[in-house]
C-alpha positions in Angstrom: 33.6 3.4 17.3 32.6 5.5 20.3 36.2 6.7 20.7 36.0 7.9 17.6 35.5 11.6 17.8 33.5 12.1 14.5 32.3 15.6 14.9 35.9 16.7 14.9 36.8 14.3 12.0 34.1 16.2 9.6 34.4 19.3 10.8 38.3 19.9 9.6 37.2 17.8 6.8 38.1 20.3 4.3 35.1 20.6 1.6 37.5 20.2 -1.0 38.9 17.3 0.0 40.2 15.4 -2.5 40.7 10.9 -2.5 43.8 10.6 -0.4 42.7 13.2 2.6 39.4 12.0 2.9 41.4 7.9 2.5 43.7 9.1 5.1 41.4 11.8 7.1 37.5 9.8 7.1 37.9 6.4 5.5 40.5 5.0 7.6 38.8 5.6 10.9 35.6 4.3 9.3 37.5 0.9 8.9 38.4 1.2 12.4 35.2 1.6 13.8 34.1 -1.2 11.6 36.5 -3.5 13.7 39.2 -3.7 11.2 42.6 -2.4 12.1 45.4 -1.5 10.0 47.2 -5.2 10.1 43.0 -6.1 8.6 43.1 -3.8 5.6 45.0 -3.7 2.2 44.9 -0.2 0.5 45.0 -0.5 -3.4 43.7 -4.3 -3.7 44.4 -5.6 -6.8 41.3 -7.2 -7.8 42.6 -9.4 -10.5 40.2 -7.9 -13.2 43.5 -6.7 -15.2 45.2 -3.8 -13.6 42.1 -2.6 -11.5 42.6 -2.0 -7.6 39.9 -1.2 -5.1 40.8 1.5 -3.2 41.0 -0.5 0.2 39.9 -4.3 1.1 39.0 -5.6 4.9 38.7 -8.9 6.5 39.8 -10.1 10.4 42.7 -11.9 10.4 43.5 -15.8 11.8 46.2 -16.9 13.4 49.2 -16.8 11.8 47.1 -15.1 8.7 47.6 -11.3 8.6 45.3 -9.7 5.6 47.9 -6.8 5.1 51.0 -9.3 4.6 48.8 -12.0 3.0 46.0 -10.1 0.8 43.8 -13.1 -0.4 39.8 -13.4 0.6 38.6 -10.2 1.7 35.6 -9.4 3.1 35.0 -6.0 2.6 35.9 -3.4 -0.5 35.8 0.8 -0.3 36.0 2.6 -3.0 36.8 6.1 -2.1 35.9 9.7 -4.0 37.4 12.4 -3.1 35.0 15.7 -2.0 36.6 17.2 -5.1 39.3 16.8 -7.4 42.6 18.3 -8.1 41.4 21.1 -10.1 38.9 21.7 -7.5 35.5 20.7 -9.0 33.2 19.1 -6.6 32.5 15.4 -7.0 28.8 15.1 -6.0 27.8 11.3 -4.9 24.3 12.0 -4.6 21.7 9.3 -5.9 21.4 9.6 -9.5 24.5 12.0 -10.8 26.8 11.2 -12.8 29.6 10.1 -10.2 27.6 7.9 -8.5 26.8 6.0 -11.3 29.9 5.6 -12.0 31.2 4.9 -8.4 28.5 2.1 -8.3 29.4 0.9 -11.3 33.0 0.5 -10.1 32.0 -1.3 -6.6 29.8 -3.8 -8.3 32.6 -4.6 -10.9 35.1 -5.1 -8.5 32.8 -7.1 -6.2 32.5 -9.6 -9.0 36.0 -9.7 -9.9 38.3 -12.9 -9.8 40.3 -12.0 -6.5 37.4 -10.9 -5.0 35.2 -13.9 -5.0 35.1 -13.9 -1.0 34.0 -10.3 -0.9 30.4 -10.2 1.0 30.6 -6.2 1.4 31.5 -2.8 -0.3 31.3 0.5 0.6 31.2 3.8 -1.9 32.2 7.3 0.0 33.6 10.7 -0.1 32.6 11.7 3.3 29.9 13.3 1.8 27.3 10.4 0.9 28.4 6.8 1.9 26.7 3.9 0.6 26.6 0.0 1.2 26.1 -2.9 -1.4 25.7 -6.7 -0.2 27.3 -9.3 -2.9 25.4 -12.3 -3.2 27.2 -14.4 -5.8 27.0 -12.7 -9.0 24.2 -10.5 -7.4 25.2 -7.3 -6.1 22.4 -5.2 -4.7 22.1 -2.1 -2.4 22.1 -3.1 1.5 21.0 0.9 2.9 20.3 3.8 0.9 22.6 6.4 -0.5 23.0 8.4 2.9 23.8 12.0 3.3 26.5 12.4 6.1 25.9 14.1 8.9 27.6 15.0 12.5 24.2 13.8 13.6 23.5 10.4 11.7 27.2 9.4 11.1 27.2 7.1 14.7 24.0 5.8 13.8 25.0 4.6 9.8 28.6 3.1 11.0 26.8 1.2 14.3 24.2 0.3 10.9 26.8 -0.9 8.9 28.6 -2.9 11.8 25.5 -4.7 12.5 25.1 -6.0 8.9 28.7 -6.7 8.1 28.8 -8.9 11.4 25.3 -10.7 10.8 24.6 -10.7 7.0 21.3 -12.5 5.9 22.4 -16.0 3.9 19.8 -15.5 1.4 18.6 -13.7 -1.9 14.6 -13.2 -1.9 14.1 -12.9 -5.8 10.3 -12.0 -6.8 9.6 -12.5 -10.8 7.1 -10.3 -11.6 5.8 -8.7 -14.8 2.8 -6.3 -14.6 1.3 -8.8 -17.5 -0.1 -11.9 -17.6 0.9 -14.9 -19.7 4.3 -14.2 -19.2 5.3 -17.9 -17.5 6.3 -16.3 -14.5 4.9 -19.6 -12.2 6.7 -21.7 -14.4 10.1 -19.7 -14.3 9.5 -20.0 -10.4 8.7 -23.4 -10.3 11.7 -24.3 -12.6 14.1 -22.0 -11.1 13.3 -23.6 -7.3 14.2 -27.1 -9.2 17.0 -26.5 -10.6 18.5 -24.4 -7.7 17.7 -27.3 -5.5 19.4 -30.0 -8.1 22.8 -27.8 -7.7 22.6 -27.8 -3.7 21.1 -24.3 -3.1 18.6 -24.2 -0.1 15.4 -23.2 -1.5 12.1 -21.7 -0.2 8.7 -20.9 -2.3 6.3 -18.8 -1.7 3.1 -18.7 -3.5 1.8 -15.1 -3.1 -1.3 -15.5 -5.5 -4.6 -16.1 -4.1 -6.7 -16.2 -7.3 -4.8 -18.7 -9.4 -2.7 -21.1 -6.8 -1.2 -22.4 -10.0 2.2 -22.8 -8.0 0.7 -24.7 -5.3 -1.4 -27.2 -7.4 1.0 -27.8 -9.9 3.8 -29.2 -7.1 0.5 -31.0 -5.9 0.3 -29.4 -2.5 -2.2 -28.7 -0.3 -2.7 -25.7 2.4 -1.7 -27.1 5.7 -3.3 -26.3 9.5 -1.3 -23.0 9.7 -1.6 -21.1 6.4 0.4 -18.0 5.2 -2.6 -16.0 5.6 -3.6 -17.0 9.0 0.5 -15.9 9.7 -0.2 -12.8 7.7 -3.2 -11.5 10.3 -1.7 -13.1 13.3 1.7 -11.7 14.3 2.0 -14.6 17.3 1.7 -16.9 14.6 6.1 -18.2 13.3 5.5 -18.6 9.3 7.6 -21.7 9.6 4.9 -24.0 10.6 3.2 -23.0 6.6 6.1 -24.6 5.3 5.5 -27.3 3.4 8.4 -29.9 2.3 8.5 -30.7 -1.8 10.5 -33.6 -3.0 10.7 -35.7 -6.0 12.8 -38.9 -5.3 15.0 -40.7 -8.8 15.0 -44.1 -9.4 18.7 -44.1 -8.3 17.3 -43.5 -4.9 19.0 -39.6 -4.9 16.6 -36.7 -3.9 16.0 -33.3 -4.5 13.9 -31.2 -2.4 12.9 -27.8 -1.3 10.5 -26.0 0.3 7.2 -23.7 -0.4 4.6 -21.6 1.4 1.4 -22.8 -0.5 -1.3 -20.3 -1.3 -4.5 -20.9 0.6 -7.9 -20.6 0.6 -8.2 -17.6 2.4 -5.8 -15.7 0.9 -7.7 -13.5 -1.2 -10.4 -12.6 0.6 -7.5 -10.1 2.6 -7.1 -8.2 -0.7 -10.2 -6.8 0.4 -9.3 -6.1 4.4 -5.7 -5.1 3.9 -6.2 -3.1 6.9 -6.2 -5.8 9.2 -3.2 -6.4 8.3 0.0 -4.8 10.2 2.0 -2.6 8.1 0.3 -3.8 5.0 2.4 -4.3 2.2 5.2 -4.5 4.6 4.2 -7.4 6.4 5.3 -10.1 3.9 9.0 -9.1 4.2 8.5 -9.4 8.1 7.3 -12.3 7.6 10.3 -13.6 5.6 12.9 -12.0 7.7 13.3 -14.7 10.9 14.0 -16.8 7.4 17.2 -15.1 5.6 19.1 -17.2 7.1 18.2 -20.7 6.5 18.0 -20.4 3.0 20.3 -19.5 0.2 17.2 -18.3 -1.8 13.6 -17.2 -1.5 11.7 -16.7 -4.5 8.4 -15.2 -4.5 5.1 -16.0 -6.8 2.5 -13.0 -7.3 -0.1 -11.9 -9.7 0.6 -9.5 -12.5 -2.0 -6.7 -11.5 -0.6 -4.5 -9.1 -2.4 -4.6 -6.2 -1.7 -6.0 -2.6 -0.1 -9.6 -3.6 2.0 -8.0 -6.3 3.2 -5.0 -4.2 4.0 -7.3 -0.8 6.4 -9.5 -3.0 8.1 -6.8 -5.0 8.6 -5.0 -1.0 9.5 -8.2 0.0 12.3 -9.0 -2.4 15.8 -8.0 -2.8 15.9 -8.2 -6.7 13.0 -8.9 -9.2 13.4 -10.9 -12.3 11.2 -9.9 -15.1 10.1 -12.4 -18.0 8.8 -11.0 -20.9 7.8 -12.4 -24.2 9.5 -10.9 -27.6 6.5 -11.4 -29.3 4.2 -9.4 -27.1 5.1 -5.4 -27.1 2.9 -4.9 -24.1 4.7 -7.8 -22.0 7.7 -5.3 -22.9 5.9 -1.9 -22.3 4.5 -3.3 -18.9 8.2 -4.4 -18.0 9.5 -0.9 -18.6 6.1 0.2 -16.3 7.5 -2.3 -13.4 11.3 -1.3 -13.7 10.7 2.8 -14.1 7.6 3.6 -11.9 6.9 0.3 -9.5 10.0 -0.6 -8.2 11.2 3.1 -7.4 7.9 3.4 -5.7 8.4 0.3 -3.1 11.9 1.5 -3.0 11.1 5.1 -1.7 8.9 3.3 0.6 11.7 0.8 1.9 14.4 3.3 2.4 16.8 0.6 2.6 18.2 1.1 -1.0 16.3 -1.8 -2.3 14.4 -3.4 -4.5 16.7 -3.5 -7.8 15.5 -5.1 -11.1 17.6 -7.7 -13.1 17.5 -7.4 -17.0 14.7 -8.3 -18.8 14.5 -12.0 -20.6 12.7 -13.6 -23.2 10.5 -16.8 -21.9 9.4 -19.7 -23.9 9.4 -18.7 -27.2 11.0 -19.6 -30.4 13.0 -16.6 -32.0 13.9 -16.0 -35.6 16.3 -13.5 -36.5 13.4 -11.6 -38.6 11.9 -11.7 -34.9 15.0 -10.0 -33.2 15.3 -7.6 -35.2 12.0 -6.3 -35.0 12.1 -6.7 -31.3 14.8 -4.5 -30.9 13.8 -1.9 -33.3 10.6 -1.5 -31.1 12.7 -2.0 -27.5 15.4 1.2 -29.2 11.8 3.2 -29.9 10.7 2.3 -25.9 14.4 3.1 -24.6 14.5 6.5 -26.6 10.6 7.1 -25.8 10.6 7.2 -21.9 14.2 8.4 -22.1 13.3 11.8 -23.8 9.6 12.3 -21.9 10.9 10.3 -18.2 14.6 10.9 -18.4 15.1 7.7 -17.3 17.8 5.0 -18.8 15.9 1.7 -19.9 19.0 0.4 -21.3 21.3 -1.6 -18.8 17.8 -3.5 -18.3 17.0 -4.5 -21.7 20.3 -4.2 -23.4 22.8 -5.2 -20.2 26.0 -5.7 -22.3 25.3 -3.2 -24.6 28.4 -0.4 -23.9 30.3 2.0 -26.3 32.3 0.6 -28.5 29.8 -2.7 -28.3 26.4 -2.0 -29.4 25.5 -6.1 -28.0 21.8 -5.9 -28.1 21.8 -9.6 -26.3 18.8 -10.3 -24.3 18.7 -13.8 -22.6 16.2 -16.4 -23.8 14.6 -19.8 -23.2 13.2 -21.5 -26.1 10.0 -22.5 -26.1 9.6 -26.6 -25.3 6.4 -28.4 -24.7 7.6 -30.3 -21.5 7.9 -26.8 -19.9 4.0 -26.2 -20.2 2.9 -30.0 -19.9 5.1 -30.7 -16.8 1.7 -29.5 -14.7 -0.1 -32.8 -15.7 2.8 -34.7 -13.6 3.3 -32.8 -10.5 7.2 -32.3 -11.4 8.8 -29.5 -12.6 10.2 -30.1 -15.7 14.0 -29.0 -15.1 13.8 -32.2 -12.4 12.0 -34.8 -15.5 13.8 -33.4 -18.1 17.5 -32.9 -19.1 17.1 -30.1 -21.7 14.8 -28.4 -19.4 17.0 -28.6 -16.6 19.7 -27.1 -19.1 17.3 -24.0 -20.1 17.2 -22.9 -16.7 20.9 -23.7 -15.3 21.7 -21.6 -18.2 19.0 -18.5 -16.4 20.8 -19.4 -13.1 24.2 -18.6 -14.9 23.3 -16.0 -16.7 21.8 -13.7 -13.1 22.7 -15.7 -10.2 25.3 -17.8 -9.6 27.7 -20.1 -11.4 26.1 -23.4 -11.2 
């Protein structure tokens, strides 16, 4: 990289440069300064989702194992815009147009696509803008923002992007949240920590709700000597030592466990001296960070009001899943409240491209089909609504599979079951005492995470 003369690679980059010069010319020597060389890269990898190629695909080779003779599990995909196209209209990569949607759209697809099942990484550019996303199973989610390029910032994004392609964080910090109570987001956490932990997943709680605990005294836990709030005011304190172990042992003698940061006593009363706290609402996702890489998933616990608690685990979290109920409009309004004003919010404060929101689901309830069709006649007037007077697009999050040509107006749901709610009597989730339970939320797992 610091042979790489970038000021005189973007200066004779010709503005209307189109795919193949700005390939050849500013995508090539990016690779290169990334620590692949050309025996490390594949242009035009077929990515096995029909006749679909990523533009180029990176990964060191082994001994013996050269990536450009032997294309099988890379590491890294580019797709690559040109500054313009043939014709000579720009092609603007900007957050928000057209072409980036589109060119995010692509990266994600092909980072989730059969012959791509190793790729950690991918990169959209035209020399312009460049962007990196971070695949986490079937998760893929922004890693830095959108960044302008500049002759002035371009050392500092590719030395950025180095550092995170060579150390990336193990795992995904979900927060489910919904800016309305009643929505069973404890239970989705509790249930989801479960039956994560049943499949093998390494598994960390936290319980960010000071009011309610409901997390903490349902698992039957108590705050230890070190609590998350005394880690929260005093930076010389390691969070690790509020960890708590949570375990149920079967009769068969085989175990599942994982592990939670209780809420505590003393939690709340910092709602009211946030200023004692470093970097505020920041200082959760500090907290966290020494911890990315012991588990494969975090999943945070807040309160619906949005206040200190709720803003710390949405900043904390790399995606937030959102339960709603389909027989409670405002559980659905306050959902489109979280996706189209809070998350942007905490996102412009981040700078890192991040938080994103998974689609909506439907939790605990019986459905009828009288009931989804009056659902979704009142989520088309809420998409149409704050489309017209927000211009913003509610529908990949309420509708995800809902395209032209297929009008799928799908939205995931777990039925409503009376173990679910009574498992708080036994101090076990019920995915871990019950079979159909655990089934209801391996399906959740399938459906946004990972297949289980």
């Amino acid at each position: 990289m610091t042979n790489t003369d970038w000021s005189r690679i973007l200066a004779y980059l010709p503005p209307n440069a189109t795919e193949s010069i700005v390939s050849s010319q500013f995508v090539e020597p990016l690779l290169d300064a990334l620590g692949f060389n050309d025996l490390e890269r594949h242009p035009q990898f077929k990515t096995g989702d029909g006749a679909k190629s990523v533009d180029f695909a990176a990964r060191e080779n082994s001994d013996g194992d050269i990536f450009l003779s032997s294309p099988n599990n890379p590491y890294l995909l580019v797709e690559v815009k040109g500054r313009a196209i043939a014709s000579g209209a720009t092609i603007n990569l900007a957050e928000d147009t057209p072409h980036y949607k589109k060119t995010k759209h692509q990266i994600q697809q092909y980072l989730l696509a059969p012959k791509c099942k190793t790729a950690q990484w991918g990169i959209i550019t035209n020399a312009n803008h460049i962007q990196l996303f971070r695949r986490h199973e079937k998760v893929v989610v922004p890693a830095t923002p959108n960044l302008l390029i500049k002759e002035s910032n371009i050392n500092n994004i590719i030395s950025g992007i180095k550092t995170l392609l060579e150390k990336p964080p193990k795992a995904l910090t979900v927060c489910i949240y919904n800016n309305k109570g009643g929505v069973g987001k404890t239970t989705t956490t509790i249930n989801l920590a479960a039956t994560f932990a049943k499949l093998g997943k390494k598994v960390l709680v936290v319980d960010f709700d000071p009011q309610q605990k409901d997390l903490t005294n349902s698992l039957g836990l108590q705050e230890g000597i070190v609590t998350l709030s005394n880690c929260l005011i005093n930076p010389t304190l390691s969070v690790r030592k509020a960890i708590q172990p949570f375990q149920v042992q079967y009769k068969c003698g085989n175990k599942v466990k994982f592990d939670v940061i209780p809420s505590d006593s003393n939690l709340d009363a910092l709602s009211h001296i946030t200023t004692s706290i470093q970097k505020r609402a920041a200082r959760l996702r500090d907290l966290l960070k020494p911890l990315v890489n012991d588990y494969d998933y975090i999943l945070i616990d807040c309160p619906a009001n949005w206040m200190f608690f709720s803003q710390s685990s949405v900043y904390s979290a790399d995606v937030i899943l959102i339960p709603t109920k389909h027989n409670s409009l405002t559980s659905l309004e306050n959902a489109a409240k979280v996706i189209k004003h809070f998350i942007p919010q905490v996102k412009n404060q981040r700078g890192d491209g991040g938080p994103v929101a998974l689609p909506i689901f439907f939790n605990g309830e019986k459905i009828t089909d009288p009931q989804i069709e009056a659902v979704n006649t009142a989520i088309y007037k809420l998409i149409i609504t704050i489309k017209r007077t927000k211009n913003f697009d509610l529908l990949p999050y309420y509708w995800p599979k809902y395209c032209t040509g297929d009008k799928n107006q799908t939205i995931f749901s777990i039925p409503g079951y009376a173990i679910v709610s009574n498992s708080v009597f036994y101090r076990v989730p019920a995915a871990l005492k019950d079979i159909t339970a655990y089934k209801y939320y391996h399906k959740l797992i399938e459906e946004y995470f990972c297949h289980g």
